[in-house]
C-alpha positions in Angstrom: -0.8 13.6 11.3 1.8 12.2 13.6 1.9 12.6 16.9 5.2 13.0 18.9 5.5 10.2 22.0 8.0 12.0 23.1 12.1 12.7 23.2 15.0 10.7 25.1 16.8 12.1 27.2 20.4 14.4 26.2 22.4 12.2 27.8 21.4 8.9 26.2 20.9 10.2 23.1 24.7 11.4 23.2 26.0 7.4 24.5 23.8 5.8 22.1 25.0 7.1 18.7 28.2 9.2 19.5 29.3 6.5 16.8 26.7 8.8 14.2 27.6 11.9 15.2 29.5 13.1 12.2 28.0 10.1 10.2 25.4 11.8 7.4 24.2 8.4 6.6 21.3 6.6 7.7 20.4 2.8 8.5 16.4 1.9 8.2 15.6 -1.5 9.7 12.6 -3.3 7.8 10.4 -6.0 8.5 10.8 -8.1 5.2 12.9 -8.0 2.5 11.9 -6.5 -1.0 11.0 -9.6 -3.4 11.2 -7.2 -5.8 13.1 -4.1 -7.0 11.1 -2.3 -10.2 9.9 0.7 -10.4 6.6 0.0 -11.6 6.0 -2.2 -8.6 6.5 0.8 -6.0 3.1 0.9 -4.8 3.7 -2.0 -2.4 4.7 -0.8 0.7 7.8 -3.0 1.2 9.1 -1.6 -2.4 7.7 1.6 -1.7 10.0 2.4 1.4 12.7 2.1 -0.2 12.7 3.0 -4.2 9.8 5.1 -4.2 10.7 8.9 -4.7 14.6 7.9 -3.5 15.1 5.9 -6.8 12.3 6.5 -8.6 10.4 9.3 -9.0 6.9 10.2 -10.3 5.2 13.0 -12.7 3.1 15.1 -9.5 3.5 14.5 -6.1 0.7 14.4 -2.9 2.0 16.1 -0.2 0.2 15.6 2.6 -2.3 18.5 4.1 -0.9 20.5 1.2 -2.8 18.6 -1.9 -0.9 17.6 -5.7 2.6 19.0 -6.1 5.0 19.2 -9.1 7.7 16.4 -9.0 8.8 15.7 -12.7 5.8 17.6 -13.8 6.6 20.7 -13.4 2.4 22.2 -14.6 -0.4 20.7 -16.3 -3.5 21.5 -17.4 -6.7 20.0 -19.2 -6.1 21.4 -22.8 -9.6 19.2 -24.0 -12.5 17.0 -23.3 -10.5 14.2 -21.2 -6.9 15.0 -22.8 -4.3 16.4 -19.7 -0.8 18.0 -21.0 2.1 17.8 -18.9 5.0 19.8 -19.0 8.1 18.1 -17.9 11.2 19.6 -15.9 13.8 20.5 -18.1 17.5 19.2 -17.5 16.7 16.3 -15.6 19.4 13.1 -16.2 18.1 9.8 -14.9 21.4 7.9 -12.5 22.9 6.1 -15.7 23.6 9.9 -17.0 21.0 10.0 -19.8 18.2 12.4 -20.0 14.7 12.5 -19.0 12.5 13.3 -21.7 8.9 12.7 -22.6 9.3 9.5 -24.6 10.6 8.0 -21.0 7.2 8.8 -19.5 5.5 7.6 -22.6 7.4 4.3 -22.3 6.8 4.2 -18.2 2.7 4.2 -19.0 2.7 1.6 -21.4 5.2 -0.2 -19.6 3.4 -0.4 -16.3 -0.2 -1.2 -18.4 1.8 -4.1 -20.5 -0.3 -6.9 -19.4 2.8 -9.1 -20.2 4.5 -7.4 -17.0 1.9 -7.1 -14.7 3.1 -4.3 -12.5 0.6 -3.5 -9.7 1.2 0.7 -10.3 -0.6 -0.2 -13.6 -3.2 -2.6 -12.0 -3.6 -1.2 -8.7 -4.4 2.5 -9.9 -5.1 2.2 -13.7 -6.9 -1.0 -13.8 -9.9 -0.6 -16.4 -8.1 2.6 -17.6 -6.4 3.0 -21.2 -4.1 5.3 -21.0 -2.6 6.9 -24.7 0.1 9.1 -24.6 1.2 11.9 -27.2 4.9 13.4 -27.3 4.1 16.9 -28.3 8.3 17.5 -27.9 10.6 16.4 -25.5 9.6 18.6 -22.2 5.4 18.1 -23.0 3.7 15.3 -22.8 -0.4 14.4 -23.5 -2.1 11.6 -21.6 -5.5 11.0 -22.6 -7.1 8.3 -20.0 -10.1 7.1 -21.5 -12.6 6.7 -19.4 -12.3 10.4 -18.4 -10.3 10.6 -15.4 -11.0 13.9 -13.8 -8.4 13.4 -11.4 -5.2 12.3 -13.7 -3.1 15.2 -12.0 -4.0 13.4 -8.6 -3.3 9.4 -10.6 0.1 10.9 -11.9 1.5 10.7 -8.5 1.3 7.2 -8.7 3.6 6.6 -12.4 7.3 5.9 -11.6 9.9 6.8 -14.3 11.9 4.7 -15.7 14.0 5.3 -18.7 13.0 4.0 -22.0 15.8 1.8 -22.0 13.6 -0.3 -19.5 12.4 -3.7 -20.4 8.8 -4.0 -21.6 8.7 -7.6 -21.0 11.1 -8.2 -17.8 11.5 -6.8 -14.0 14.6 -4.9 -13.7 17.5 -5.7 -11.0 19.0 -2.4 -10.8 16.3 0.4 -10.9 17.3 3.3 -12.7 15.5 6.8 -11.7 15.7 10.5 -11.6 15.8 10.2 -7.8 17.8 11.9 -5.5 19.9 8.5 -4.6 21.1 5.8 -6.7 20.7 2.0 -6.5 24.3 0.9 -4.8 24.0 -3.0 -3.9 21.3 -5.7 -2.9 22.9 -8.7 -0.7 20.0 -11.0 -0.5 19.1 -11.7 3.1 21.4 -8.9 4.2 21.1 -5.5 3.1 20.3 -2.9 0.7 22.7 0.1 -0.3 21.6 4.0 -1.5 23.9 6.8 -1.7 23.1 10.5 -3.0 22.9 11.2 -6.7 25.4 13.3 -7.4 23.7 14.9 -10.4 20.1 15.1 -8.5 18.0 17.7 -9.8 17.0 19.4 -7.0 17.9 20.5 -3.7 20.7 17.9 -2.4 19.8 16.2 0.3 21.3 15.8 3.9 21.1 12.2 4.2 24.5 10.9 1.9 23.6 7.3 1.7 21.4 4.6 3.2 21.6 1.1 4.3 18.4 -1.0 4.7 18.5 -4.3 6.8 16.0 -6.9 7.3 14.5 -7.9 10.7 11.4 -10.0 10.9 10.9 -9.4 14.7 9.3 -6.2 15.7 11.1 -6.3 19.1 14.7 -6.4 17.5 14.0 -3.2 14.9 12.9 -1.7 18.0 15.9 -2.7 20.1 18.7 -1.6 17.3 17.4 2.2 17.2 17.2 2.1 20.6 21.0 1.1 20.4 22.3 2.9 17.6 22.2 -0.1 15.2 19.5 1.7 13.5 17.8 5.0 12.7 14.9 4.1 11.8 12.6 0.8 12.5 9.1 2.2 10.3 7.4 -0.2 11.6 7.3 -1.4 15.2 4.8 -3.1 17.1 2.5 -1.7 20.2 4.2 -3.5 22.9 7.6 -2.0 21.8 6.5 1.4 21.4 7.2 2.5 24.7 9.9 4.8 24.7 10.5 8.6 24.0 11.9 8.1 20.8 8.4 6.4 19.2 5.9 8.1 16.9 2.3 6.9 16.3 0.5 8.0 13.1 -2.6 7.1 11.0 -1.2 5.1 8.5 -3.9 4.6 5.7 -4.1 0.7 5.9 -6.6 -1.2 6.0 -6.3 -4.5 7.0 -9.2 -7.4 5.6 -9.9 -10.8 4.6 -10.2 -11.0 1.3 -13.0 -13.4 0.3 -13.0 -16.1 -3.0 -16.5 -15.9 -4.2 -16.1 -18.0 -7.2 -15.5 -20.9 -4.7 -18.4 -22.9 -2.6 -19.2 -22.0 0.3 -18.1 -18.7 -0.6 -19.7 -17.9 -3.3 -22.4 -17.8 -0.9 -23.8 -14.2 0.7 -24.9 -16.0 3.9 -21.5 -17.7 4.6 -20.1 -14.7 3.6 -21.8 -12.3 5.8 -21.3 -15.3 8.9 -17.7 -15.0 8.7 -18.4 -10.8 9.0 -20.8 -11.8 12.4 -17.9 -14.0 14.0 -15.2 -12.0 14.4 -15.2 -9.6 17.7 -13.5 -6.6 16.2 -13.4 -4.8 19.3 -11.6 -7.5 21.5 -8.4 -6.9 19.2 -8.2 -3.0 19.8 -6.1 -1.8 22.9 -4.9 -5.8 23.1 -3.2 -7.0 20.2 -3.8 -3.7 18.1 -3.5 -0.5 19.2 -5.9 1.9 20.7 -6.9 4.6 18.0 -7.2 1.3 15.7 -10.5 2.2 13.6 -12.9 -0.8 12.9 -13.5 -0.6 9.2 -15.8 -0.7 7.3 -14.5 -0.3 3.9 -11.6 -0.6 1.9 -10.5 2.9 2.1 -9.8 4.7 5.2 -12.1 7.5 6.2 -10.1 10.3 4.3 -11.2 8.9 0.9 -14.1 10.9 -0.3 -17.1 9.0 -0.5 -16.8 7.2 2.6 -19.6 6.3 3.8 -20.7 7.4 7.3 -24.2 5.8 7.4 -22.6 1.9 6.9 -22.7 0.5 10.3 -19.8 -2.2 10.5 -21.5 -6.0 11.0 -21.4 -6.2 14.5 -20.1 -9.4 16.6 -23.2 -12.2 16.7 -21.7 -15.4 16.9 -25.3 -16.8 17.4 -26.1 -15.1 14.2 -23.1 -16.3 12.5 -24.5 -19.6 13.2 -27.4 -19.4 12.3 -26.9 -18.2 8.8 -24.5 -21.3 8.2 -26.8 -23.6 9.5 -29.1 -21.3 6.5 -27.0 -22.3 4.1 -26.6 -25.8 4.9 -30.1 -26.3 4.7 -30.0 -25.3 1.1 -26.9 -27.7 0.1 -24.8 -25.2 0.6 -21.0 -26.9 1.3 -20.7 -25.1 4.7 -18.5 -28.1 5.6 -15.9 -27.6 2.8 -12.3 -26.8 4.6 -11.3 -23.3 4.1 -7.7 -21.8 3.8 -7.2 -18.6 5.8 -3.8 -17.8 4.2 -1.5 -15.1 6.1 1.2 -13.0 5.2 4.3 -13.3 7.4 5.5 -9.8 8.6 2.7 -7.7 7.4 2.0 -5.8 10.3 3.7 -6.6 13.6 0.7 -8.8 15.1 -0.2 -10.3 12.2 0.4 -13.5 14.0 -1.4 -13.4 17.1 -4.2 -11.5 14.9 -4.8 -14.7 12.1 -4.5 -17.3 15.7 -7.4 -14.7 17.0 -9.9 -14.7 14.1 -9.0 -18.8 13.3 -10.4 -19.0 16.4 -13.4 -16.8 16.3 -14.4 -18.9 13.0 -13.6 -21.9 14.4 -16.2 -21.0 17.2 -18.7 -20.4 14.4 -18.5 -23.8 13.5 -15.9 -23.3 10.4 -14.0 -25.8 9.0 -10.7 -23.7 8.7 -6.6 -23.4 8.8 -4.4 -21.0 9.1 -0.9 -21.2 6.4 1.2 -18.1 7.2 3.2 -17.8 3.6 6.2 -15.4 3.6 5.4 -12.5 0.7 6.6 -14.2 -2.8 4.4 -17.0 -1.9 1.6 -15.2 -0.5 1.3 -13.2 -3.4 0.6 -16.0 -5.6 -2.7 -16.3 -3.2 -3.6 -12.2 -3.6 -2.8 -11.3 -7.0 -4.5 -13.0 -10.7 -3.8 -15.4 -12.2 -5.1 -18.1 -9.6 -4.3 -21.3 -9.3 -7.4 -23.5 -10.9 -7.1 -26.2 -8.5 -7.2 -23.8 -5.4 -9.9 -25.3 -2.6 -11.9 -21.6 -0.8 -9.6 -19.6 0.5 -9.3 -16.5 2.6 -6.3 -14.6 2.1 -5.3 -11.7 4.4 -3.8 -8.5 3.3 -3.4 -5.0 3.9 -4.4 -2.4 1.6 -2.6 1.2 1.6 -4.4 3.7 0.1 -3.0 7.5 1.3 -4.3 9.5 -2.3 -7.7 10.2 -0.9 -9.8 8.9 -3.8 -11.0 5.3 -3.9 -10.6 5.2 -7.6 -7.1 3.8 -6.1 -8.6 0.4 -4.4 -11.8 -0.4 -6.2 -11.0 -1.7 -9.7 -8.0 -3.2 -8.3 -10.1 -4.9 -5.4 -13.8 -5.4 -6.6 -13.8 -5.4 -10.6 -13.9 -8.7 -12.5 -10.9 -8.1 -14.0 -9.5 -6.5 -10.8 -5.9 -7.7 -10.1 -6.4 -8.3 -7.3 -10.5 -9.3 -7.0 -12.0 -12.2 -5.9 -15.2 -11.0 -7.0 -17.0 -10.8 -9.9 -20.5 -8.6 -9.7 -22.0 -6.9 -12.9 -23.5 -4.7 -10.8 -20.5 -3.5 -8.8 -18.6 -3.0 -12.4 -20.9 -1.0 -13.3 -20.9 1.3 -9.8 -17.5 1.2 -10.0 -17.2 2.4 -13.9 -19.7 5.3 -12.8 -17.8 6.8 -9.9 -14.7 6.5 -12.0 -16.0 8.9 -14.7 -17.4 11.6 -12.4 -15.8 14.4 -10.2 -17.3 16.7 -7.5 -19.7 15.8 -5.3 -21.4 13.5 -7.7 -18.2 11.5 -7.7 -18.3 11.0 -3.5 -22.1 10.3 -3.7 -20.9 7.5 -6.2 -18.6 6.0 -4.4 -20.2 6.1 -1.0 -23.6 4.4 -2.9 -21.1 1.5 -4.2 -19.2 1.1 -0.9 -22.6 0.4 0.6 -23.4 -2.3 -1.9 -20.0 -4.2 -1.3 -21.0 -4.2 2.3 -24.4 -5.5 1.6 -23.1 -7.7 -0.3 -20.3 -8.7 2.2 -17.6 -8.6 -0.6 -14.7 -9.2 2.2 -14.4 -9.4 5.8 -13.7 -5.9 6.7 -11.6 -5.4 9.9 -9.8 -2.4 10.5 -7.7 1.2 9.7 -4.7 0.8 11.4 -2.3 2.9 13.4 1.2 2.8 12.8 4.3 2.8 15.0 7.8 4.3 14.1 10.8 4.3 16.0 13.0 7.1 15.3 16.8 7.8 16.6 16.8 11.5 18.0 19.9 12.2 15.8 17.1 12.2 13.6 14.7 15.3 12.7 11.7 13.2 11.2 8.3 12.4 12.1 6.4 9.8 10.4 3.3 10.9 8.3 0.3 9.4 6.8 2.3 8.0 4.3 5.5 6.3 5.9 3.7 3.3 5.9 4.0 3.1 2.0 7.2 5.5 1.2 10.0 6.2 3.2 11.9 9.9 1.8 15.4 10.0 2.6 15.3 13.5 1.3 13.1 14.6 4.4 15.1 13.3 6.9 17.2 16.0 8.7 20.0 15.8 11.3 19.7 17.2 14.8 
């Protein structure tokens, strides 16, 4: 739950945006630009911000502290073994004036699942998952996920809608959606434009339009709220937060280094678990990362069921770190090999002075490593499968939202063989992975909190922390970031003071 830093006072708030005072329209500042606009890649967090439930809109809804809501989904219920029928609101129009109808969420599940596509809603949250679909008529809908996915009211908050008029085999430019604000303009390296749908379903919304810019430097986001440029800067960095119009929230990242096992010396569990033992987690927190930063131990925050209390996070032992590489040298492992730590410029607001930190710490090991800070189209190449075949080992660093409080939305995706995403390939994790999947209740938790153990064992990736995030909000503004304004950003929540 956020928590309020505080409120500027009357008077500035009055000389910084008397320019806004009649204005209904919003500006959000943003620290990279959107690579790409589809639908059915929404579950990135730079995507997300802006299309997600603005544009684009999906079947249920999780509503923080409240639990699965009706968006576009209206009820649903388990009508057999496995089988979940939705029915869909009636007199909905999608912003190109035609109507919603079931055959457009039929089309939207096989079109984020195509494997000629590759949209990460489809291989983030239904990775190992076939999903078949029945039109029963044009308001009901059957989804039979097979495995049995006793949560599928809970995974349809993750499927965007797009019309069936959508490509199967192609990214759109323009998104299309039922949301309440329509896709205006993208100026590439300049700005993005919303404005209200006129013909929105629901309740219209005070916000009448929005403009997005793009800032790499946390300082600047923070400076143009502060001014009246902006209204909102999502994410700022600690330093900057220092004024009464900040917020700080939980934000359901989790930021690691994901590890290549395929590749010596990584394929190796002692050089893997050595590059756990050299990094000093707590040096970064109430320094570089703020205080309230959890050290991780896991790919979900501790909100996910299953999480496992009893896994102690590897502790810093640079001696030990040493020790187990000199281990694996012994044996012929590579240990010398050079390794590629490869960053994501603008992920988080240190991300910077956080990759210097841990080259360092690695270094100290006695690691033969570099850093390459890519911006996100090329660093993506480095996170998501296929991968190139002459790669050397690499490390690539990323940050993993996941705000739906199941794991079944990260492991797959992360740890599978087939992941998307995964750099690892363990029959016995599949198989962990497969069983929590398929179960529910406390069975399900006990599951998941067994396999989390094993990838720590196992030292699948270096784990590193759950972060806290930093918002700066103009006080013409009556928001408060949440849990999830780290990965979706509703202009239908904001409300004018």
């Amino acid at each position: 739950m956020a928590y309020k830093l505080g409120r500027i006072a009357a008077a500035f708030m009055v000389s910084a945006v008397a320019g806004h005072a009649m204005a209904q329209e919003v500006t959000v500042v943003l620290a990279e630009e959107l690579d790409n606009v589809d639908p059915c890649e929404a579950s990135r967090s730079n995507i997300g911000r802006v299309i997600l439930q603005n544009v684009s809109e999906t079947l249920t809804e999780l509503v923080p502290g409240t639990g699965v809501e009706p968006r576009l989904a209206t009820s649903w219920e388990e009508t057999e073994k496995g089988t979940w029928r939705f029915h869909l609101r009636e007199g909905v129009k999608f912003s190109d004036g035609t109507a919603f109808d079931a055959e457009d969420v039929a089309h939207s599940i096989a079109r984020m699942t195509n494997p000629d596509l590759i949209c990460e809603i489809g291989n983030k949250y239904f990775g190992g998952i076939e999903l078949k679909t029945n039109v029963v008529d044009e308001n009901t809908i059957d989804i039979t996920p097979d495995p049995v996915q006793p949560i599928m009211p809970l995974l349809a908050s993750t499927i965007t809608i797009a019309p069936s008029e959508a490509p199967m085999d192609a990214y759109v430019d323009v998104p299309i959606g039922t949301g309440p604000y329509v896709w205006d303009e993208y100026v590439r390296g300049q700005r993005i434009k919303l404005s209200a749908n006129p013909d929105y379903w629901g309740e219209a919304p005070s916000v009448t339009g929005a403009t997005y810019l793009f800032r790499s430097d946390a300082s600047v986001r923070a400076a143009m709220v502060k001014t009246g440029e902006a209204d909102i800067a999502p994410n700022i960095a600690l330093q900057d937060a220092t004024t009464d119009m900040d917020f700080s929230y939980p934000n359901s990242e989790t930021v690691y280094m994901r590890l290549d096992h395929s590749i010596p010396p990584l394929d190796d569990v002692r050089v893997r678990q050595a590059l756990n033992y050299a990094v000093d987690k707590e040096a970064f927190l109430g320094t570089i990362l703020a205080d309230g930063t959890i050290i991780a131990k896991g790919i979900t925050p501790p909100s996910t069921i299953g999480y496992n209390d009893e896994v102690e996070p590897y502790p810093f032992d640079l001696e030990k770190a040493k020790a187990l590489l000199a281990e694996a040298k012994a044996d012929g492992v590579p240990v010398d090999t050079k390794i590629t730590v490869v960053g994501r410029i603008g992920n988080f607001s240190a991300v910077q002075e956080t990759m210097e930190a841990l080259l360092s710490m690695w270094q100290d090991a006695g690691f033969n490593i570099e850093l390459q800070m890519q911006e996100v189209g090329d660093w993506v190449e480095h996170l998501v499968r296929p991968f190139a075949e002459d790669r050397g080992p690499e490390i690539v660093q990323a940050m993993h939202d996941n705000a739906n409080g199941d794991p079944v939305f990260s492991m797959f995706f992360k740890y599978d063989c087939e992941g998307a995403q995964s750099a690892t390939c363990d029959e016995k994790l599949d198989t962990m992975i497969e069983e929590a999947t398929a179960l529910s209740g406390d069975e399900r938790a006990a599951k998941w909190s067994e396999t989390f153990a094993y990838t720590h064992e196992i030292a699948a990736d270096v784990m590193l922390w759950h972060m806290v995030g930093f918002s700066r909000v103009n006080p013409r503004l009556d928001f408060e970031p949440t849990i999830k304004t780290n990965s979706e950003l509703q202009l239908g929540q904001i409300k004018f003071n």
